[in-house]
MIRO-491070 format. One record per residue: residue number from 1; residue in one letter; x, y, z of N, C-alpha, C in turn. Coordinates in steps of 0.001 Angstrom, whole numbers. Layout:
REM MIRO-491070
   i aa  n_east n_north    n_up ca_east ca_north   ca_up  c_east c_north    c_up
 NUM  A       X       Y       Z       X        Y       Z       X       Y       Z
...
REM end
This chain:
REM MIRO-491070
   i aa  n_east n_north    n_up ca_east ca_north   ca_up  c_east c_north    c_up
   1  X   -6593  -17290    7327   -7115   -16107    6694   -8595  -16246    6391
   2  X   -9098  -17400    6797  -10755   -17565    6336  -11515  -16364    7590
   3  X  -10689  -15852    8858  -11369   -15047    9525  -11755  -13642    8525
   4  X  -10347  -13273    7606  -10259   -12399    6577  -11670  -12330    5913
   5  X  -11765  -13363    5010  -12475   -13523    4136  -14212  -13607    4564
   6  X  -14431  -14552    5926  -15242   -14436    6670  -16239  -13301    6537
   7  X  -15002  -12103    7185  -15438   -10733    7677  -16257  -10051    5961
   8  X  -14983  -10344    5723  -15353    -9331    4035  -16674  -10170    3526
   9  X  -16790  -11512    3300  -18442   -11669    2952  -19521  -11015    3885
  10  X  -19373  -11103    4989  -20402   -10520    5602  -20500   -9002    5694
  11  X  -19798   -8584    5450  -19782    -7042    5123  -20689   -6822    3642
  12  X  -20225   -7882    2801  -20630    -8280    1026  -19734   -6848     252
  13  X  -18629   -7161    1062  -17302    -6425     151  -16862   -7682    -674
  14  X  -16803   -6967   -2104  -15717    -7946   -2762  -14288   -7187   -3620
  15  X  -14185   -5712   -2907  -13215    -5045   -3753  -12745   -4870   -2231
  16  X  -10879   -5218   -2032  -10690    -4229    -635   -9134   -3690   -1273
  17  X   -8900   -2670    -317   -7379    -1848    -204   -6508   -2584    1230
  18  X   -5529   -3234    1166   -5041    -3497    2375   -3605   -3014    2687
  19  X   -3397   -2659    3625   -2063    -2183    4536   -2025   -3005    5822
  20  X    -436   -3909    5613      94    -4230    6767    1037   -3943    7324
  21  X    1446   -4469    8378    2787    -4012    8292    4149   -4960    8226
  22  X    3673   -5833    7130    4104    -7031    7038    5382   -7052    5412
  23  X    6264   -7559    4966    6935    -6932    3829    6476   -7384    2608
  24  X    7250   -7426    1372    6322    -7427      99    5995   -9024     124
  25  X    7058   -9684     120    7197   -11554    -409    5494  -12333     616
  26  X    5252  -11240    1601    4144   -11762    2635    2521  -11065    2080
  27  X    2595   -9558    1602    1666    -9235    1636    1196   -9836    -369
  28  X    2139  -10165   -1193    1832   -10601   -2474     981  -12251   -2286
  29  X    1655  -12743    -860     414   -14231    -509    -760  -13834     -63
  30  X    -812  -12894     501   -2191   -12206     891   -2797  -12128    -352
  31  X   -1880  -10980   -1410   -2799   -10434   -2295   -3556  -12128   -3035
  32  X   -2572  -12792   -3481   -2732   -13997   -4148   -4224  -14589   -3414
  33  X   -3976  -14705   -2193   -4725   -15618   -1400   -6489  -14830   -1909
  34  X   -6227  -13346   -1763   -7536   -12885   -1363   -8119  -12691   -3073
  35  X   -7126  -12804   -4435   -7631   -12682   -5613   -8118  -14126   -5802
  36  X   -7937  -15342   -5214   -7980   -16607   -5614   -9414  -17189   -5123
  37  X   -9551  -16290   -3756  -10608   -16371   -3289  -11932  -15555   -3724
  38  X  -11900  -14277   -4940  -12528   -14044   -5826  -12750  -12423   -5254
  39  X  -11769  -12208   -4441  -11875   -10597   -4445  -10905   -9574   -5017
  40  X  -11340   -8551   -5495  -10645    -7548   -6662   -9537   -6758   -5476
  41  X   -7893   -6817   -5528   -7361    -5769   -4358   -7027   -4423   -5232
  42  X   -7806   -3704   -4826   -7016    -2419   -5313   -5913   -1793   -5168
  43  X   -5497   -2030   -4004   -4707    -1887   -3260   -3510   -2398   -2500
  44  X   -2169   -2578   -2045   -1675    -3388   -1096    -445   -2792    -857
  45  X    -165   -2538     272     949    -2103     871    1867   -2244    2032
  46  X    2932   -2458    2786    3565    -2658    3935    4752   -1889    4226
  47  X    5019   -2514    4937    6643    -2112    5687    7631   -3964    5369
  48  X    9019   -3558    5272    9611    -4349    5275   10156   -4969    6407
  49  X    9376   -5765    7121    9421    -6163    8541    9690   -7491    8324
  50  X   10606   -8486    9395   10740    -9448    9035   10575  -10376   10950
  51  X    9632   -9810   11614    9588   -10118   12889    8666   -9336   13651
  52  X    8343   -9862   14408    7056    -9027   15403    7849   -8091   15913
  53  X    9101   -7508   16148    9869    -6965   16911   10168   -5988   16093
  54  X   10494   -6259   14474   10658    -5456   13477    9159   -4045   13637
  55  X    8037   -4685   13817    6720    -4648   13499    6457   -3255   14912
  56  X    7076   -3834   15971    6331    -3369   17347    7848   -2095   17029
  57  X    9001   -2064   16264    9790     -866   16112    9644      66   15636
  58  X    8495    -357   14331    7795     1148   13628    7476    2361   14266
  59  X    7938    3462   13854    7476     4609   14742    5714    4935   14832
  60  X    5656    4947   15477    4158     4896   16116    2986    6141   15174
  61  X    3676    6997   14104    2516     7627   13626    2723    6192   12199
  62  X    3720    5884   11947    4007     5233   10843    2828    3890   11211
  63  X    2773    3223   11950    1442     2173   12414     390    2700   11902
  64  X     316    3771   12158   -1146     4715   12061   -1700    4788   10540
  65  X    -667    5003    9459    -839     5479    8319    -795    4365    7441
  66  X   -1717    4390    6229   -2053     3457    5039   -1240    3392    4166
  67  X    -660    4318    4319     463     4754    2741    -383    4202    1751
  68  X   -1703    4093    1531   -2171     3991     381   -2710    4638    -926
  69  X   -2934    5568    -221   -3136     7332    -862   -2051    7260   -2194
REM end
């Protein structure tokens, strides 16, 4: 995840919103990972996917959308 973090310093974001499509127990190590590393998440959301196969089954506008709204 240092590509993550990488990106976001060089942008000189330190607040982000994220959507994966990954389930909660995965995206709460994210959140952890990216508050530990000293950025604020406003945000965080997924799908309950437990496989790339789970992931590539989502209906295709559902990929598209943040559900963060």
């Amino acid at each position: 995840m240092t590509a993550v973090t990488d990106c976001l310093d060089w942008i000189g974001t330190k607040r982000v919103a994220v959507a994966t499509p990954f389930r909660k127990s995965q995206n709460d190590y994210m959140e952890q990972y990216l508050t530990e590393a000293g950025y604020t998440v406003t945000a965080i959301d997924g799908y309950d996917t437990h496989s790339l196969k789970d992931v590539r089954a989502l209906p295709h506008e559902d990929r598209k959308s943040t559900r963060l709204n």
